[in-house]
ZAMARGU-4260 file (C-alpha; in steps of 0.2 Angstrom, whole numbers, plus 5000, padded with zeros to 4 digits):
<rodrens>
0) 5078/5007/5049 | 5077/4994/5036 | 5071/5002/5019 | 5060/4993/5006 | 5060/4997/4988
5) 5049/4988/4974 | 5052/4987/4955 | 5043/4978/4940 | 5027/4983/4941 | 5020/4988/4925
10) 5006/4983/4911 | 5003/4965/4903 | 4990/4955/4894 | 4981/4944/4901 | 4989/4925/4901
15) 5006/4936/4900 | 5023/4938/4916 | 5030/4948/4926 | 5045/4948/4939 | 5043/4959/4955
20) 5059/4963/4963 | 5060/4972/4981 | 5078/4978/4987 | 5082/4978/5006 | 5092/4992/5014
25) 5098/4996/5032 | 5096/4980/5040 | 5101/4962/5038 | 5090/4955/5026 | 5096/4939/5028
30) 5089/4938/5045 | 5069/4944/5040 | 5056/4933/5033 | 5049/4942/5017 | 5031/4944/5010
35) 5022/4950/4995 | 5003/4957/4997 | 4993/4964/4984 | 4979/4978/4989 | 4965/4986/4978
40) 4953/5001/4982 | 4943/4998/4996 | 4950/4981/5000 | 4960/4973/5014 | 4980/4968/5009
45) 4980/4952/5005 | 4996/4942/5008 | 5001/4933/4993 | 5017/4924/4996 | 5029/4923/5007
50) 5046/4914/5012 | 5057/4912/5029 | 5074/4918/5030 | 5081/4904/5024 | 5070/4900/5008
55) 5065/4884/5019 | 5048/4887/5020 | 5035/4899/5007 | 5019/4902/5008 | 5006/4906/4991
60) 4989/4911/4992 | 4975/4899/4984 | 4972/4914/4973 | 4989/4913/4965 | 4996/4895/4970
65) 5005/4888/4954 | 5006/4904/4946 | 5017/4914/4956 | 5035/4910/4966 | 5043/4920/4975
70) 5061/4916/4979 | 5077/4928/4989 | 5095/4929/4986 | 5101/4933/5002 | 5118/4940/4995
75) 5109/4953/4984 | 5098/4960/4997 | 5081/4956/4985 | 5067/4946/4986 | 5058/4941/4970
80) 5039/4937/4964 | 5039/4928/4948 | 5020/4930/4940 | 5013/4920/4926 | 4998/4918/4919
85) 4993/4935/4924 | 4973/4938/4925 | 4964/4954/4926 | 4959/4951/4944 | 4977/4952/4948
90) 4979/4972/4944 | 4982/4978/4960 | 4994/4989/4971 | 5009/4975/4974 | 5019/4977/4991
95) 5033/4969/4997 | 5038/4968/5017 | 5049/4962/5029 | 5045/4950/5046 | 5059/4954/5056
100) 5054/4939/5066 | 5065/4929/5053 | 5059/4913/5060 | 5067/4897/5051 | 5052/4890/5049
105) 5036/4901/5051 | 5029/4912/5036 | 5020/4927/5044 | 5005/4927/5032 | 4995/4941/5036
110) 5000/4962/5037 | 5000/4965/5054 | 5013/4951/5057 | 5024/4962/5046 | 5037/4974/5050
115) 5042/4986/5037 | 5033/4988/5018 | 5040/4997/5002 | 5031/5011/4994 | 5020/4998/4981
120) 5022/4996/4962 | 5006/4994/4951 | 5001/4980/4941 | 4989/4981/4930 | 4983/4964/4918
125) 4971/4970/4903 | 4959/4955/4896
</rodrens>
């Protein structure tokens, strides 16, 4: 059972940063391809980045392409969303999950392709 935890979620102004992390347990995280997805009331969750086992290959969203990066150190177990420029229409529920696939070179970019998920962290970006 591999077990998802999310941290850095928080408030921010708009234009301003923040740095999700997501901590994998009980399972070899270096062998999962990892995503990040956002959901708000009443909509689908949206895949906003995601990157193969090996860091080979990512995947960004148009929606946050050039603001966000995700990256992973494999050694720590984490997998990280760096998020700049922050707008208002990015408060949301953020969600990070695990593809146990763990292809080398294919980023699973929608939820269903997806495995296990973390319990969300709000993000919320006033104008």
């Amino acid at each position: 059972q591999v077990q998802l935890v999310e941290s850095g979620g928080g408030s921010v102004q708009a234009g301003g940063s923040l740095r999700l992390s997501c901590v994998a347990s009980g399972g070899t995280f270096s062998s999962y391809g990892m995503g990040w997805f956002r959901q708000t009331p009443g909509k689908e969750r949206e895949c906003l980045a995601a990157i193969t086992r090996s860091s080979g290959t990512t995947y960004y969203a148009d929606s946050v392409k050039g603001r966000f990066t995700i990256s992973r150190i494999n050694a720590k177990n984490t997998v990280f969303l760096q998020m700049n420029s922050l707008k208002p229409e990015d408060t949301a529920v953020y969600y990070c999950a695990a593809d146990l696939r763990g292809s080398i070179w294919y980023v699973a970019k929608v939820a269903h392709e997806y495995d296990y998920w973390g319990q969300g962290t709000q993000v919320t970006v006033s104008s």
